[in-house]
N, C-alpha and C positions, 0 to 999 in steps of 0.2 A: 244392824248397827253400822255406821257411818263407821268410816277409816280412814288415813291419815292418806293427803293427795298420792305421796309417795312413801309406799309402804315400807320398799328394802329400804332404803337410804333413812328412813327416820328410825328404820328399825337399829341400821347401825352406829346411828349418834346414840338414841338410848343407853345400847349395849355397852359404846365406851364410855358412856358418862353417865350413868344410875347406875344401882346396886339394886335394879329391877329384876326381878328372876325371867326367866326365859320364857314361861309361861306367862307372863302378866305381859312382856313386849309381846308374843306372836299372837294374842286376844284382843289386844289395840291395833296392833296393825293389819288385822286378821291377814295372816300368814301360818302357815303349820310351826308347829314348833321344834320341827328337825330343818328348816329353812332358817329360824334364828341363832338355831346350835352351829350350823353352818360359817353362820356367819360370824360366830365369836371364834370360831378354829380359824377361821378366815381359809375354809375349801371351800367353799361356794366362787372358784372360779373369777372372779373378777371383784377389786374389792370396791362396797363400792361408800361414797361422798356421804358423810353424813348428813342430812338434814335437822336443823333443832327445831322440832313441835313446837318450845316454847315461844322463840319466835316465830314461827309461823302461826302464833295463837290458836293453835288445835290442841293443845295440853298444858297447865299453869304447873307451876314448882311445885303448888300446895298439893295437887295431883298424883305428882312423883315422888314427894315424901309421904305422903300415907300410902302411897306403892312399897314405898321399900322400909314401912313400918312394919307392914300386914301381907305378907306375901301371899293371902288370898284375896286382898282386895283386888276390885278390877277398876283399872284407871277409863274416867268417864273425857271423852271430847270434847274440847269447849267449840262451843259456837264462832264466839269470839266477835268482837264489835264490827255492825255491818259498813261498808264499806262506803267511802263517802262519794256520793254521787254530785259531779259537776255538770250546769242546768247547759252552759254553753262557755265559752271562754278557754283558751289554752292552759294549760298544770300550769300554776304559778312554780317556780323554782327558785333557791335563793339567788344571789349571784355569785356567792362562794363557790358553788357546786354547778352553775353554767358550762364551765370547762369542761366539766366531768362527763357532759351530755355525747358528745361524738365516741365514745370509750364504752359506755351504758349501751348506745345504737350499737358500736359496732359488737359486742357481744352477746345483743340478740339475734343480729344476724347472723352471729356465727353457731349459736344454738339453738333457736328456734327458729328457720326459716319458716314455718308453719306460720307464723304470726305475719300478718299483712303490715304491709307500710303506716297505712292507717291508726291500725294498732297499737301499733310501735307511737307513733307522733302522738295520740293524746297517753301513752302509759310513761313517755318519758318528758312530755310538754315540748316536743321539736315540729320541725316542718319534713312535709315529703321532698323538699331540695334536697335539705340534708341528707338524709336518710338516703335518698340517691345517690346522693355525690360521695357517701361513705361505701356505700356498695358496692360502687363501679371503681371506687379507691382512687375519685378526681378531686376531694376534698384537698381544700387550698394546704390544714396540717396534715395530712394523711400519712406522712411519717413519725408522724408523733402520736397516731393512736393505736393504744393498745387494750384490745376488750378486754372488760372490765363488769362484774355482776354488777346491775344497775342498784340492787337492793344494798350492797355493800357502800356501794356510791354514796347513797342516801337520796336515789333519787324516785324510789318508789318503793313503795310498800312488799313485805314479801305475801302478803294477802292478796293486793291487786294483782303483782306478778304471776302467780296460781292462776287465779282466778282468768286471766286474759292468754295464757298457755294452754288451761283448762278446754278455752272458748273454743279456740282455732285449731287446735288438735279435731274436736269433734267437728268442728265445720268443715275440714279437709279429711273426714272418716279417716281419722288416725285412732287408734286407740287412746286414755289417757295416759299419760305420764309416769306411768307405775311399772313395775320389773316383775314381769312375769318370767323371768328368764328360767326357773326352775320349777314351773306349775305344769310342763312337761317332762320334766323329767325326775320326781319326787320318789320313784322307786330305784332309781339307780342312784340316789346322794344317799338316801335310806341303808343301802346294800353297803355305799363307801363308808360309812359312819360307822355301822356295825361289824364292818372288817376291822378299823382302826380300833376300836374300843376289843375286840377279841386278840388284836397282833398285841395292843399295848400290856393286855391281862396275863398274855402269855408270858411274855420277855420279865412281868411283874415276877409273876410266880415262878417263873427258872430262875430268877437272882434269888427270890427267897430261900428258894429249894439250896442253889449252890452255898450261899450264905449258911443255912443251918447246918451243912454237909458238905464238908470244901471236897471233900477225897469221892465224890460222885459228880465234882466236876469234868467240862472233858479235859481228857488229859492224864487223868488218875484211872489205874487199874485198879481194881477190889481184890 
């Protein structure tokens, strides 16, 4: 079964924003489902950026509500519309959002060095000038740009973005884009979880105990 480009981070936009149970996120994102409990305690060490599936078109609404109708159902991936292939000619871009282009570069340079220049000029419709002159920080505004997601920009799709981060990761033998950061270490988060849930059961049942029996608190002789 296919899964979502990045699995932690869509796992934790889910988590705050559906009423998907724990088991229906970690079977979409295939993840174990002590790595999603993780992450709603927020001990998983680092917390990390939400991704929305639904705009990434890897999961629609109508998905997520019969998710959290039917907590056995299992939320299906969409495909999502294939990508639109230009035959030759630079990304048209509106002029509104032209300014926006040296902000978009310079924040993929700042997070995906993996992505070639090349890359970079047809996923945001620029030239390799730019792209240089933003690099080495000789661009004529160069104190006025501040990166900026190109997808938030509006100047590229978050499907192409994937998709072109996706490429050049494997072309530079990177792995892709996903958080394996605890598929090593799944028996010691396992151990932390189950210490917490036994400290918590305890301190549960000693206020009980004091509560039904104040004079067996400490402090009190019998």
């Amino acid at each position: 079964m296919s899964q979502p480009l990045m699995p932690h981070a869509t796992a934790t936009w889910l988590v705050d924003n559906t009423a998907l149970s724990f088991e229906q996120i970690a079977e979409f994102c295939g993840l174990h489902i002590l790595e999603v409990q993780a992450i709603a305690d927020e001990t998983a060490g680092t917390k990390h950026t939400g991704r929305d599936p639904v705009r990434a078109q890897e999961l629609t609404m109508e998905e997520i509500e019969k998710g959290q109708a039917d907590s056995d159902y299992r939320l299906k991936m969409s495909k999502g519309p294939e990508q639109v292939r230009r035959t030759k000619g630079p990304r048209y871009t509106p002029v509104s959002k032209r300014q926006d282009k040296p902000d978009g570069i310079a924040w993929l340079i700042r997070n995906h060095p993996e992505i070639s220049d090349g890359a970079i000029g047809k996923l945001i419709g620029t030239t390799r000038n730019t792209i240089t002159a933003i690099r080495e920080r000789s661009h004529w505004n160069i104190a006025n740009i501040v990166p900026k997601d190109p997808v938030t920009l509006g100047l590229t799709s978050q499907r192409e973005l994937d998709a072109v981060v996706a490429k050049a990761a494997k072309k530079a033998g990177l792995e892709a884009p996903t958080d394996a950061r605890l598929a090593g270490d799944r028996e010691a988060l396992i151990e932390e979880l189950r210490a917490e849930r036994e400290a918590a059961a305890k301190a549960a049942d000693e206020a009980l105990a004091a509560e039904a029996d104040p004079f067996r608190a400490p402090g009190h002789d019998v």
